[in-house]
C-alpha positions as CSV (number, residue, x, y, z in Angstrom):
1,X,43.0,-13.2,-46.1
2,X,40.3,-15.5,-46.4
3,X,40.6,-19.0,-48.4
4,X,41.2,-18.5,-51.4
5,X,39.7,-21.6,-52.8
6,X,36.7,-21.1,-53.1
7,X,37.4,-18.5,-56.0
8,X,38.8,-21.5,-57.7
9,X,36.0,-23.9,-57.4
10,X,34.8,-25.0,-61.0
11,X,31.5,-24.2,-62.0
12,X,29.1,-26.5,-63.0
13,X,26.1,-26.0,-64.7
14,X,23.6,-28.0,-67.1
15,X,24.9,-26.0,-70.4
16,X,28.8,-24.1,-69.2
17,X,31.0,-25.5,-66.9
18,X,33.9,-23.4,-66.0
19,X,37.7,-24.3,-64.3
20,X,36.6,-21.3,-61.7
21,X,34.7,-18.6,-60.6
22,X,36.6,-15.8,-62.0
23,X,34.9,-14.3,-65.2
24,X,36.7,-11.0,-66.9
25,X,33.8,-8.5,-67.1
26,X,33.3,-6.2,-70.4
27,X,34.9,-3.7,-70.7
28,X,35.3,-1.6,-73.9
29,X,38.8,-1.0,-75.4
30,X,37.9,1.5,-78.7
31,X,40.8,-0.8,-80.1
32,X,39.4,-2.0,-83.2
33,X,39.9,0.5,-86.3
34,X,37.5,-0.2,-89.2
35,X,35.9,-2.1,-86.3
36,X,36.9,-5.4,-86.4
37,X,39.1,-6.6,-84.1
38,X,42.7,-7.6,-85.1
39,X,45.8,-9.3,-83.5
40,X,46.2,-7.2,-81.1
41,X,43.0,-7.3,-79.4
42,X,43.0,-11.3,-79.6
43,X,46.2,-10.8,-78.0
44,X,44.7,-9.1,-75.2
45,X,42.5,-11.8,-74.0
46,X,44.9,-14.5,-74.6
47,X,46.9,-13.2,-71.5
48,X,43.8,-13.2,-69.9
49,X,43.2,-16.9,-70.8
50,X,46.9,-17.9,-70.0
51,X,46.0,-15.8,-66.7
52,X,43.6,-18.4,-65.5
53,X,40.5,-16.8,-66.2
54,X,37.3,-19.1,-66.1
55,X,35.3,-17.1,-68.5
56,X,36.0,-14.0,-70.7
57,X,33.5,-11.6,-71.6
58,X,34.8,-9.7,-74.4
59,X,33.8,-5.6,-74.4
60,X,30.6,-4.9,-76.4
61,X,30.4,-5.6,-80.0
62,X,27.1,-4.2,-82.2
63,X,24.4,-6.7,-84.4
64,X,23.8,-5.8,-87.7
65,X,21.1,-2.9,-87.4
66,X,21.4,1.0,-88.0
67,X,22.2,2.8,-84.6
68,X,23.5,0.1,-82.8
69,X,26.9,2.1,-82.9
70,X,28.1,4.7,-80.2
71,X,31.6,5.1,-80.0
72,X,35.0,5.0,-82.0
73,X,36.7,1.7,-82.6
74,X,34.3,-0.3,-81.3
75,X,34.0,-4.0,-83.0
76,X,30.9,-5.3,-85.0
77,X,29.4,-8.7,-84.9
78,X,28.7,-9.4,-88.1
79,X,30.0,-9.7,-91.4
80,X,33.1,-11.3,-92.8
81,X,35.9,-9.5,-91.9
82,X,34.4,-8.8,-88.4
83,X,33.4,-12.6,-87.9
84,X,37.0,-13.6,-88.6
85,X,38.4,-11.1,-85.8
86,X,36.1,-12.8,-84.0
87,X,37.2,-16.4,-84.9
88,X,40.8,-15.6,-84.3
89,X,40.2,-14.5,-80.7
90,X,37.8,-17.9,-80.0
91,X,40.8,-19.7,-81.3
92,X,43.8,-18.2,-79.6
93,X,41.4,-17.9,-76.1
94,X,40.5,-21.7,-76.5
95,X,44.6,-22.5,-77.1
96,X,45.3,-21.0,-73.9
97,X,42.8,-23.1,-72.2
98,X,40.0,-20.2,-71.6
99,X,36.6,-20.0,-72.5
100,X,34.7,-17.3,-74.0
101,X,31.3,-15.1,-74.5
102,X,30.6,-12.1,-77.0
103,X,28.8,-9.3,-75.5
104,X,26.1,-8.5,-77.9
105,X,24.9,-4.4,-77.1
106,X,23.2,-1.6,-79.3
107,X,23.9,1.9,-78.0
108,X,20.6,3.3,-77.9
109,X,20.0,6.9,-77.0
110,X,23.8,6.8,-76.3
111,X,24.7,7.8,-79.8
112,X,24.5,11.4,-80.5
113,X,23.6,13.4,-83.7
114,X,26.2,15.3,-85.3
115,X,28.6,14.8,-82.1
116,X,32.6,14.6,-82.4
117,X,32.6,10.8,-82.8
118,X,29.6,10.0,-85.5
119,X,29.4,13.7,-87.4
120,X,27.0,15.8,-88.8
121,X,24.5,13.5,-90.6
122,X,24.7,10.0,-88.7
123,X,21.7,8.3,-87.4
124,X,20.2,9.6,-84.2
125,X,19.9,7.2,-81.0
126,X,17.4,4.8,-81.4
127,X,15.1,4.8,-78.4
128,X,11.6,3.3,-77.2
129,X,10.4,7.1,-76.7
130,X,13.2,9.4,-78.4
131,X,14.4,10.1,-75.2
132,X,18.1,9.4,-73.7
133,X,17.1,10.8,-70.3
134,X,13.8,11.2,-69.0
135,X,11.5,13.8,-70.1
136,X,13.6,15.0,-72.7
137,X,13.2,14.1,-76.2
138,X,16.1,14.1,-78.6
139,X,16.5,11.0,-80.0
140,X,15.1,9.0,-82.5
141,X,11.8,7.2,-81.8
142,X,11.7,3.8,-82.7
143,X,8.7,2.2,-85.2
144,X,7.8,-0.9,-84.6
145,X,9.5,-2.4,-88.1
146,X,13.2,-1.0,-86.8
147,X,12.5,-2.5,-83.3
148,X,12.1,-6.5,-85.3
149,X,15.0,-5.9,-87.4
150,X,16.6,-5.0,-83.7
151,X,15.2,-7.9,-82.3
152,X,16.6,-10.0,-85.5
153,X,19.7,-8.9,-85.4
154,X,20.6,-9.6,-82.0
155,X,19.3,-13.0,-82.7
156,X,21.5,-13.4,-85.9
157,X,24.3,-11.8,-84.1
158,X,23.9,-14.8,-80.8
159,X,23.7,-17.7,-83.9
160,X,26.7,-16.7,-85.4
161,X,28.7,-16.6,-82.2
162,X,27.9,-20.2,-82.0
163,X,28.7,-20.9,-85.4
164,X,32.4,-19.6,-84.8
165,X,32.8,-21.1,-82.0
166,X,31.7,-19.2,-78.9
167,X,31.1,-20.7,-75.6
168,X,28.3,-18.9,-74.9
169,X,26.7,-15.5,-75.4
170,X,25.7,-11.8,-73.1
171,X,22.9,-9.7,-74.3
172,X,23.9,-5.9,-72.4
173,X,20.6,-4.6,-71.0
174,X,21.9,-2.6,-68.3
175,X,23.7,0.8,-67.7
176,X,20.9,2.6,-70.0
177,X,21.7,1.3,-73.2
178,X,19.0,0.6,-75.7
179,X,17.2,-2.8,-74.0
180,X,17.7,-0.9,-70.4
181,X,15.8,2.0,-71.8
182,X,13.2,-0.6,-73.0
183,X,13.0,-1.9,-69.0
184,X,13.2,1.8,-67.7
185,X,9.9,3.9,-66.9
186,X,12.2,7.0,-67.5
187,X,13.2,6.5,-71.4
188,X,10.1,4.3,-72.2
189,X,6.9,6.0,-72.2
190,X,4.8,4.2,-74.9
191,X,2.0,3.1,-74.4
192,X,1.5,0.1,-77.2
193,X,2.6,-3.5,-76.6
194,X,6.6,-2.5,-75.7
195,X,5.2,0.0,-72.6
196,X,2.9,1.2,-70.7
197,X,3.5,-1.3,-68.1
198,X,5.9,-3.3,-66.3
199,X,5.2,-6.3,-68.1
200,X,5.2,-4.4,-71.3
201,X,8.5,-3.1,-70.8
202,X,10.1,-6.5,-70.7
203,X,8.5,-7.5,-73.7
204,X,11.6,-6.1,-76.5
205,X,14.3,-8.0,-73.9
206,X,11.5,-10.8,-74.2
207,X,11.5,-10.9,-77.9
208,X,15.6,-10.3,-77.9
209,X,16.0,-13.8,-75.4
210,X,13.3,-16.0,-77.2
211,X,14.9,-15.3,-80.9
212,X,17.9,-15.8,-79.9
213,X,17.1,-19.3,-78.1
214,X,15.7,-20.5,-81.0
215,X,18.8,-19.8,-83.3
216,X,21.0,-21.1,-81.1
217,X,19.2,-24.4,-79.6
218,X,18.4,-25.4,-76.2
219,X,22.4,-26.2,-75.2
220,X,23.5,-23.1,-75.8
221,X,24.3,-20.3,-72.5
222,X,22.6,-17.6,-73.0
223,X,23.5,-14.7,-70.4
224,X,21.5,-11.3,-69.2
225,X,23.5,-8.6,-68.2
226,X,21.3,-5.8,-66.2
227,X,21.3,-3.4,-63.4
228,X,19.4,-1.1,-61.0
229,X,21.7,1.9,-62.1
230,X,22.0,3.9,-65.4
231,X,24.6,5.9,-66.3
232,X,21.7,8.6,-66.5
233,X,21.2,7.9,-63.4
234,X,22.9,6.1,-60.6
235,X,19.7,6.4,-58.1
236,X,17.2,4.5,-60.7
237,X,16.1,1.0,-59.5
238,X,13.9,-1.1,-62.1
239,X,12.7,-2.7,-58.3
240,X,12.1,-1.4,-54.8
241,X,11.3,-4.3,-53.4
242,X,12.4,-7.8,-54.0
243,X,8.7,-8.7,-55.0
244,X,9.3,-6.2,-57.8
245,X,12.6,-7.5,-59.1
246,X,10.9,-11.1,-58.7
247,X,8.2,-9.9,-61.4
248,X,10.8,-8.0,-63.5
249,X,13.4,-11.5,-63.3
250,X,10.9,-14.0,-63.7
251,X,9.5,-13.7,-67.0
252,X,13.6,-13.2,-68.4
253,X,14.2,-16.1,-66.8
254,X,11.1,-18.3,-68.2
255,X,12.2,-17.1,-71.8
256,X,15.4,-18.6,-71.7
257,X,18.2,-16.7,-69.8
258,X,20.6,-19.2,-68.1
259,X,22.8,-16.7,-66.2
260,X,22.0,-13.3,-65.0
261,X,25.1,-10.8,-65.0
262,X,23.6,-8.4,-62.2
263,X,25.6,-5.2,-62.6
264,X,26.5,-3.2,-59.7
265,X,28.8,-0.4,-59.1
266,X,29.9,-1.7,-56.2
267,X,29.4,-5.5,-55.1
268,X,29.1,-5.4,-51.3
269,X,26.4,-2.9,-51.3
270,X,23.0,-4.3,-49.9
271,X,20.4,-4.9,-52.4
272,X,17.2,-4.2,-50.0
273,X,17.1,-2.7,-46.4
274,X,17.5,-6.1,-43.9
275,X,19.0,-8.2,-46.2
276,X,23.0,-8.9,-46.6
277,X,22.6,-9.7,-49.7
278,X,23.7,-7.9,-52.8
279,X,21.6,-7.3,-56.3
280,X,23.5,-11.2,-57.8
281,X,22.9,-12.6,-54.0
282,X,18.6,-11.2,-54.5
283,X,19.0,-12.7,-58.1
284,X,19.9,-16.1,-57.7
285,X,17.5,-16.7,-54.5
286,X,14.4,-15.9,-56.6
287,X,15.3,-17.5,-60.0
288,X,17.3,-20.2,-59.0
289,X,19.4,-19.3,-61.9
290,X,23.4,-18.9,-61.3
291,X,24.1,-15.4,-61.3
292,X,27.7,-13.1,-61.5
293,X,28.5,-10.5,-59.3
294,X,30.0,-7.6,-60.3
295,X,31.4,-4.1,-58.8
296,X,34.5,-2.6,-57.7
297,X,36.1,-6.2,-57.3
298,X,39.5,-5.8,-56.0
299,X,39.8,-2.5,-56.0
300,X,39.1,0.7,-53.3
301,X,37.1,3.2,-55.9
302,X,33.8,2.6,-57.8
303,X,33.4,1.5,-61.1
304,X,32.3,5.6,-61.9
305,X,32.9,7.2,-58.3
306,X,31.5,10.8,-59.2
307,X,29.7,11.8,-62.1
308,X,32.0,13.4,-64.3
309,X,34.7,10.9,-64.1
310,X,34.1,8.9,-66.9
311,X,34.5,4.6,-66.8
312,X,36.8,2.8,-65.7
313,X,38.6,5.2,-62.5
314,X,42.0,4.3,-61.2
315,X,41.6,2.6,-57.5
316,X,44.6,1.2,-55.7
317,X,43.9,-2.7,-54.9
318,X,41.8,-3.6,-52.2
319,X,40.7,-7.1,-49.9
320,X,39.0,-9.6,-51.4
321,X,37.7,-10.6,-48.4
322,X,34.1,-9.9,-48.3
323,X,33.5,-11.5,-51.9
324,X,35.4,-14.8,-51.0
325,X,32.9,-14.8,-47.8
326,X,29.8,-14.4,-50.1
327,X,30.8,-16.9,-52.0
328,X,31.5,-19.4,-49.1
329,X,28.0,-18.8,-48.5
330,X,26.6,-19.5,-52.2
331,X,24.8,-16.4,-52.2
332,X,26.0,-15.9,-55.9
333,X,28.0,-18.2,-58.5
334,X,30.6,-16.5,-60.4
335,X,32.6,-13.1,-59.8
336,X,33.2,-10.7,-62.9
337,X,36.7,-8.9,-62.4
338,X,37.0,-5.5,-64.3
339,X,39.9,-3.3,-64.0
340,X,41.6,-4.9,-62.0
341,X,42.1,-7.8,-65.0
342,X,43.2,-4.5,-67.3
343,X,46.0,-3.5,-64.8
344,X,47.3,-8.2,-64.1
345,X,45.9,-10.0,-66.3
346,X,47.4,-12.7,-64.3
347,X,45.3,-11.5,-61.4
348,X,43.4,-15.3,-60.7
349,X,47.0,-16.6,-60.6
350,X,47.9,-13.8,-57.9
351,X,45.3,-14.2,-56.3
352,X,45.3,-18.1,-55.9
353,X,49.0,-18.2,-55.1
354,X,48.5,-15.2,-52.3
355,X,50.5,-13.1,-54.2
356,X,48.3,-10.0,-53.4
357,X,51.1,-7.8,-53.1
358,X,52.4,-7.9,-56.5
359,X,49.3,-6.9,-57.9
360,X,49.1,-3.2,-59.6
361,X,46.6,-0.5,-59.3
362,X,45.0,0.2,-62.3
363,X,45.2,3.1,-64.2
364,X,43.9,4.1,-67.3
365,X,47.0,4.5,-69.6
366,X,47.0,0.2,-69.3
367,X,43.6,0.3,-70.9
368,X,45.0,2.8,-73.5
369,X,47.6,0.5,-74.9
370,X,46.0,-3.2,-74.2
371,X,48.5,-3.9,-71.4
């Protein structure tokens, strides 16, 4: 195998610096009953912490604003009981000598009416154009007093994970959730100031980044996560060309974004025909920004191989090679690791020490109970 060393390079930047590369991606656990996360979930990334993790990002948790819900168990970021979960895990995390980010994410069109997890009667998915997938409208069209209170509450949510003591903060806008349907052409088909146009379409994620920078100061890490792909649809691409993704990156990036999370379902794939370099590689050269990679990381199988599958498939444990080679070449600046951190949550330590053959495949029953 490659040197492992450069993995375990700290990062330096002007507002995070890191012991390492190695950053635990989201991942949602549908652990926290009454949604607020308890003992054992701040258990849970303790061991990642103690693992040698650089950076945690915990699974999605939802701001204060109707809708923002999707699925069971899922933890809010906001009020008191919530906020304390929250504290505790900052706490136990920083004891262990980790570091760690909240992922802020509202469902969108990916909350049903009257399905088995919300019941007859709940809110509908708020959407940009009432649509979940393109060109079909069954979801609830946003007004343009729900999509400030949105806006708001992201912000509110971002100044109160630096109240309790967050390193820094991730707004999801990928994987067609409700700021990806914002970017997408598909789900957004208005035609006032939030589409219309490319440049409209960024203007909710926009609003989202600049309310949020000026809650929580200059110093504070804000991160973008996006993608190409949507669960709708794993063909879609926001940009064909690297011109276009330079246009759809820029403006993020002048608001206030400090670290894009570029979400892929598979790292190593090429981002544009002639180029070796993947959608974080594509990312960092035109922003100048630092940028995670993210997709498959360790492991033989996608992220969602077929559709149908569902999240998180099992994959046996694969070479590391081609990401420690990427990184050798700076094309990106930190490497989020998904399931494979579910199944060894001592995985950096592995890793470092060579110890790739006691590493386990991952399989979905870990995620189940919090191994």
């Amino acid at each position: 195998m490659s040197n492992v060393d450069v993995l375990f390079r700290p990062f330096e930047s002007a507002k995070l610096q890191l012991k390492n590369r190695v950053v635990m991606a989201p991942m949602t656990l549908n652990a926290s009953p009454e949604n607020v996360p308890m003992a054992n979930v701040a258990d849970y990334y303790r061991r990642r912490a103690e693992g040698d993790v650089g950076l945690i990002i915990t699974e999605g948790t939802h701001p204060n604003v109707p809708a923002a819900e999707g699925y069971l168990n899922v933890p809010l970021f906001y009020g008191e009981q919530a906020l304390a979960g929250w504290k505790n895990v900052v706490d136990v995390v920083h004891a262990a000598g980790g570091k760690i980010a909240p992922q802020l994410w509202h469902c969108g069109g990916m909350r049903g009416s009257g399905d088995l997890v919300l019941g007859e009667g709940d809110v509908r998915g708020h959407t940009p154009s009432g649509m979940n997938v393109p060109g079909k409208v069954n979801r609830h069209v946003m007004t343009d007093a729900e999509i400030a209170d949105t806006i708001s509450a992201f912000a509110d949510a971002a100044a109160a994970a630096k109240a309790i003591g967050f390193d820094a903060v991730e707004i999801h806008g990928a994987h067609g959730y409700l700021v990806d349907q914002f970017f997408w052409e598909g789900t957004n088909q208005r035609s006032d100031q939030w589409g219309g146009s490319n440049e409209a379409r960024l203007q909710f994620a926009l609003a989202i980044i600049k309310a949020a920078r000026a809650k929580v100061g200059e110093d504070f890490p804000l991160i973008l996560r996006y993608s190409q792909w949507k669960q709708q649809d794993f063909k879609a691409r926001l940009a064909q060309t690297p011109a276009e993704l330079e246009a759809f990156l820029g403006p993020l990036s002048d608001a206030g974004v400090d670290i894009f999370h570029c979400s892929t379902r598979r790292f190593w794939d090429c981002e544009f025909e002639g180029s070796p370099l993947n959608l974080a590689g594509w990312t960092r050269k035109l922003t100048g920004k630092p940028t995670i990679t993210v997709g498959s990381v360790s492991l033989d199988k996608d992220f969602i191989p077929e559709p149908g599958e569902g999240f998180f498939s099992p994959g046996s444990i694969a070479s590391i090679d081609r990401l420690l080679e990427a990184l050798e070449r700076d094309e990106f600046d930190l490497a989020a690791v998904g399931r494979a951190l579910i199944a060894n949550p001592d995985w950096a330590v592995k890793v470092r020490e060579g110890r790739m053959d006691e590493l386990k495949p991952y399989t979905k029953e870990m995620l189940m109970n919090l191994h």
